[in-house]
C-alpha positions as CSV (number, residue, x, y, z in Angstrom):
1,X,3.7,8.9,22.8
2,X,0.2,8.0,22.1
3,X,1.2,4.9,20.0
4,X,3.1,3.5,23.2
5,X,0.0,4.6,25.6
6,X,-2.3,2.6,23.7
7,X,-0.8,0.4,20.7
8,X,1.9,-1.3,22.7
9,X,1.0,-0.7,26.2
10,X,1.5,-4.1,27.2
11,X,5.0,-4.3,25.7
12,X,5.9,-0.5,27.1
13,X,5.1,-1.9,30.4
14,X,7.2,-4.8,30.1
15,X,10.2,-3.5,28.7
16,X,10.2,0.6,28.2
17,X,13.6,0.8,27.8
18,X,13.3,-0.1,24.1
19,X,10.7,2.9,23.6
20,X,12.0,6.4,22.5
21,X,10.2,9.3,20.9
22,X,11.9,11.2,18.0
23,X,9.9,13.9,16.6
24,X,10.0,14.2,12.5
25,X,11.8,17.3,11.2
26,X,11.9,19.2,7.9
27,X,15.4,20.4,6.3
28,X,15.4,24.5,5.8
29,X,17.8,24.7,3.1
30,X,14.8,23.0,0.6
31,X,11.9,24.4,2.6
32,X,13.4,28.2,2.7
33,X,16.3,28.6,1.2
34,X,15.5,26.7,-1.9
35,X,11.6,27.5,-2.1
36,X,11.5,31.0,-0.8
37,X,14.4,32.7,-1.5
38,X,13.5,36.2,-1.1
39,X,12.3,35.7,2.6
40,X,15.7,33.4,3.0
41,X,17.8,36.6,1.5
42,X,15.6,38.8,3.8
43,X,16.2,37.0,6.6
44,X,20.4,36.2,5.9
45,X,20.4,40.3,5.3
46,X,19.5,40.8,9.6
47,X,20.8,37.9,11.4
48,X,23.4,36.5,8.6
49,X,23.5,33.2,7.4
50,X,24.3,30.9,10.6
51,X,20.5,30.0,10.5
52,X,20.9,27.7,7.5
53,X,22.3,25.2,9.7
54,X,20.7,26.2,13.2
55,X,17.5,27.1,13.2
56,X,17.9,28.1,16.9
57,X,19.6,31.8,15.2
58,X,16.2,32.5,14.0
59,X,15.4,33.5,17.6
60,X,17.1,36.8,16.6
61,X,14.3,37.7,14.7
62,X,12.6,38.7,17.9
63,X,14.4,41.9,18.2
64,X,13.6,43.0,14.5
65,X,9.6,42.4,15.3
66,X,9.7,46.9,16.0
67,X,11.4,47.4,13.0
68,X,9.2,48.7,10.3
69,X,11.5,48.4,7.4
70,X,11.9,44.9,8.2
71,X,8.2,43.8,8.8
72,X,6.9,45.9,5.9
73,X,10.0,43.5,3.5
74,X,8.2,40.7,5.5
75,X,4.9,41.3,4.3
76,X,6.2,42.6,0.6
77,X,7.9,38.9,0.2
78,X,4.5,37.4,1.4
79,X,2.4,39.7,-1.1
80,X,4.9,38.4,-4.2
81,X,4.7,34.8,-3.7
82,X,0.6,34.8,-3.6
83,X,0.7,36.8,-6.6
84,X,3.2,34.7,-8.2
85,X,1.0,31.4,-6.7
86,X,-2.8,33.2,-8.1
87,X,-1.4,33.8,-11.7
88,X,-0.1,30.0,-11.9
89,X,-3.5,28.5,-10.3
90,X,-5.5,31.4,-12.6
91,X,-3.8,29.5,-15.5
92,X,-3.4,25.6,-14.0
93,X,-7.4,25.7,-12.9
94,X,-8.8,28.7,-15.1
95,X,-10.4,30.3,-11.7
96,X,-9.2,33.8,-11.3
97,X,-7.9,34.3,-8.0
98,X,-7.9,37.4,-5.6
99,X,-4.4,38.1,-4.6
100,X,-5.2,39.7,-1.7
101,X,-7.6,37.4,0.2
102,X,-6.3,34.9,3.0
103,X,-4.8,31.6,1.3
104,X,-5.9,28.9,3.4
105,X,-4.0,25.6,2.9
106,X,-4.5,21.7,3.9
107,X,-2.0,19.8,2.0
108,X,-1.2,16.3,3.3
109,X,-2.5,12.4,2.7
110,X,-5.8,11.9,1.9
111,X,-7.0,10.3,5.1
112,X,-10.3,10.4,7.8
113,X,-8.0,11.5,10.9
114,X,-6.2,14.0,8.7
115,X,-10.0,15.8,8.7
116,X,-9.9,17.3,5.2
117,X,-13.8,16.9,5.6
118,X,-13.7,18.8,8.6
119,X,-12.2,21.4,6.3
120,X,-15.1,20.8,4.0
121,X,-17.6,21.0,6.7
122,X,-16.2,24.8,7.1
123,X,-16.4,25.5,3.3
124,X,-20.1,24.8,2.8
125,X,-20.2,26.5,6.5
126,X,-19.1,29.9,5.2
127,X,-20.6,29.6,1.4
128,X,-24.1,29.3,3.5
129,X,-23.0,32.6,5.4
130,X,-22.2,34.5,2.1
131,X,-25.3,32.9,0.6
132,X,-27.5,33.8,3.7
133,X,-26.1,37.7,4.2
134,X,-24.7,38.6,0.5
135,X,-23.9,42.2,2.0
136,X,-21.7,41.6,5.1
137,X,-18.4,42.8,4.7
138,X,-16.5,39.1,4.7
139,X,-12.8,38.9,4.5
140,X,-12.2,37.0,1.2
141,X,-10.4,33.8,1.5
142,X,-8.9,31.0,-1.0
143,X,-8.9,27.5,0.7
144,X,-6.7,25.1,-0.9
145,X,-6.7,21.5,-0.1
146,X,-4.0,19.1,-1.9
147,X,-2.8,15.4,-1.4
148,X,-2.9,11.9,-2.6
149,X,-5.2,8.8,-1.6
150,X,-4.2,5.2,-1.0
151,X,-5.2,3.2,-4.3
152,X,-7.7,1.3,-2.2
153,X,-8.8,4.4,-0.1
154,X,-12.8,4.2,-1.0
155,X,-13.9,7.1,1.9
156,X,-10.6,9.3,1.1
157,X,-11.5,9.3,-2.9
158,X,-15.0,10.1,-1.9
159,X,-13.6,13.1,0.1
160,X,-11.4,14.7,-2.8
161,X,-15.1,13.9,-5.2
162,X,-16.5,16.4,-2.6
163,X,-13.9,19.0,-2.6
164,X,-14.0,19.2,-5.8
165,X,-18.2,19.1,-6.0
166,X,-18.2,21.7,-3.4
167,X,-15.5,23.6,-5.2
168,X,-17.3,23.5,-8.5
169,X,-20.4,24.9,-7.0
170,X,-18.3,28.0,-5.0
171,X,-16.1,29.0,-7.6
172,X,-19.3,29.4,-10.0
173,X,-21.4,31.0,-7.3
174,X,-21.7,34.7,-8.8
175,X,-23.5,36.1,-5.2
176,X,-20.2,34.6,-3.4
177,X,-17.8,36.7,-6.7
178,X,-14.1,36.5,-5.1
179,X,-14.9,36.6,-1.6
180,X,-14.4,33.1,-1.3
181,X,-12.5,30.0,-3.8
182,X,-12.1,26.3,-3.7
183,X,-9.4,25.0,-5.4
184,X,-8.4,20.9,-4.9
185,X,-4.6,20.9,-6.0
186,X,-3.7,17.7,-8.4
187,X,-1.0,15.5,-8.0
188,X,0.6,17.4,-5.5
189,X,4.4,16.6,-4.5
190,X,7.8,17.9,-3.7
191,X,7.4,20.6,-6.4
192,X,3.9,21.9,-6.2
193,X,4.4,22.0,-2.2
194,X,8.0,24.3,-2.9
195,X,5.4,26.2,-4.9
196,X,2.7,27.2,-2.8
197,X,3.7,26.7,0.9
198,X,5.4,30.6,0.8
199,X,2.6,31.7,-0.5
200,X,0.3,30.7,2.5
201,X,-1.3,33.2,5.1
202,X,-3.0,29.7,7.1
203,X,-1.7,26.2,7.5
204,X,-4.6,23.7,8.7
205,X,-3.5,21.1,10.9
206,X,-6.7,20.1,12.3
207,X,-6.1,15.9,12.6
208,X,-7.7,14.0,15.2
209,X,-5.6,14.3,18.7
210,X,-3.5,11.3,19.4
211,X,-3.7,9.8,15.8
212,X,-0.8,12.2,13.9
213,X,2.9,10.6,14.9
214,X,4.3,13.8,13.7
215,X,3.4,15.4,10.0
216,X,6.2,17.9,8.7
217,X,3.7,19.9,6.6
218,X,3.1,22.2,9.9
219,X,6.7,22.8,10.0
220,X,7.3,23.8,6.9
221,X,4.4,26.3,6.5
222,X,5.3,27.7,9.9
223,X,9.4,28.5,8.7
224,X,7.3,30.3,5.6
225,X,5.8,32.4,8.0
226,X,2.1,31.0,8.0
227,X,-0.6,30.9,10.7
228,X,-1.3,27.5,12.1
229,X,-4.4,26.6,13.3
230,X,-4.4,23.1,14.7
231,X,-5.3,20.6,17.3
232,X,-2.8,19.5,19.7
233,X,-1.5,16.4,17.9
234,X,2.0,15.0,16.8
235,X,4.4,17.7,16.3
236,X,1.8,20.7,16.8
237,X,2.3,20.1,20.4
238,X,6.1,20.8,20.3
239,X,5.6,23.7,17.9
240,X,3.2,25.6,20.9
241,X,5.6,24.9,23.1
242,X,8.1,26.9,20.5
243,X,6.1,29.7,20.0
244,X,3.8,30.1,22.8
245,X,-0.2,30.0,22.6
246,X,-0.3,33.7,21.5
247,X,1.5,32.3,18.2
248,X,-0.9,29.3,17.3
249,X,-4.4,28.6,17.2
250,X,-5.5,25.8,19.1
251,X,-8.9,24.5,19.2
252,X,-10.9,21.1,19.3
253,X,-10.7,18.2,21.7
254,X,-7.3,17.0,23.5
255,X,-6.7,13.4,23.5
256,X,-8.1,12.6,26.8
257,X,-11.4,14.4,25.0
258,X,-11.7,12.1,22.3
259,X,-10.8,8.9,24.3
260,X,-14.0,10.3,26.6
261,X,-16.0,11.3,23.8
262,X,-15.3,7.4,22.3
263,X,-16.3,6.0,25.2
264,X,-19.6,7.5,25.9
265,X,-20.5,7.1,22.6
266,X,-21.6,10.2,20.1
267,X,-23.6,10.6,17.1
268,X,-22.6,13.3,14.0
269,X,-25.4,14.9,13.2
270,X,-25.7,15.5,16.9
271,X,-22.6,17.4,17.1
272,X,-22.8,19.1,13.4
């Protein structure tokens, strides 16, 4: 409801009435039944298939979280589609990628609030770690960032020019090997997103609070069973609500925090 707080807060207050909130959704039967079939079939096998068309039946799931069999078919699906997904990008980018390491996904619009130089920011962040202390023990990770720019978008081609600088430079790194990849994903749509979203271990949703309406791209990573890490923005906020703060990660500044932090005034560098 940030748009009616501050956009048209003159017209809210004159006639609120006409002001309703309707949160974006995703459809399941594309997102899970069509994309990722073996978790779908997995799931259908427990709680049957009533879930297709209510998602409120996957609350049955909670019961099955004890049951080994279960999880370990769980983690088996997971472990096929980032195989599957690392063969296709070791043969689409001709970067050989670890299977096993965390698959760290931003795919949305190329924009500023969206934060995909945020993202960056963290990239460089750990490459400077690796560099710094070649012999810790670091959990290898894959970070993939996909998504179109406006035509006229000058800062958001400048952003994917740095992903993919800052990718070139990682992937070639021999002191950082596999323990950590870059990969910006081309021309991504409907079909490279049924692709890769089952094979993701953490979905970034890290916009600005109080600039995202909604997004779907959280949703549909969350029904393929990734992590989310996000700020509490558009439908992220809903989604905690869901699942409860032990199920998300939550970090950065609320929206009363940034209209504060605009206010007093801030510089970058200051912060970075």
């Amino acid at each position: 409801m940030c748009a009616i707080s501050n956009r048209f807060k003159s017209f809210y207050e004159l006639t609120p009435e006409k002001f309703q909130n309707k949160t974006n959704g995703i459809t399941p039967r594309r997102w899970l039944v069509l994309s990722n079939q073996n978790l779908s079939n997995a799931i259908t096998e427990k709680i049957s298939e009533g879930w297709i068309t209510n998602l409120d039946e996957l609350k049955k799931l909670k019961d099955l979280i004890n049951n080994e069999a279960f999880v370990k078919n769980i983690q088996r699906v997971k472990q096929e589609n980032k195989e599957r997904l690392a063969d296709w990008l070791t043969k689409a980018y001709h970067i050989q990628i670890n299977p096993q390491s965390i698959f760290d996904m931003q795919v949305k619009r190329i924009h500023e609030y969206k934060r995909q130089l945020l993202n960056v920011l963290h990239i460089i962040t750990m490459y400077n770690r690796i560099i710094k202390n070649p012999n810790e023990n670091y959990v290898p990770r894959t970070v993939m960032i996909g998504g179109k720019a406006a035509p006229g978008y000058h800062m958001a081609k400048k952003i994917i020019k740095l992903v993919n600088s800052v990718g070139k430079i990682v992937n070639n790194d021999p002191v950082v090997s596999d323990r950590l990849k870059v990969i910006f994903l081309e021309n991504y749509r409907v079909t490279l997103a049924e692709q890769i979203i089952p094979a993701a271990d953490l979905s970034e949703q890290i916009s600005l609070a109080g600039m995202e309406a909604s997004g779907t791209s959280n949703m549909k990573f969350m029904l393929n069973g990734a992590l989310t890490i996000c700020t509490l923005d558009g439908a992220n906020v809903e989604m905690a609500e869901e699942v409860g703060n032990d199920n998300i990660f939550i970090f950065g500044m609320t929206v009363d925090d940034v209209e504060k932090r605009r206010r007093e005034g801030y510089h970058a560098r200051d912060i970075y």
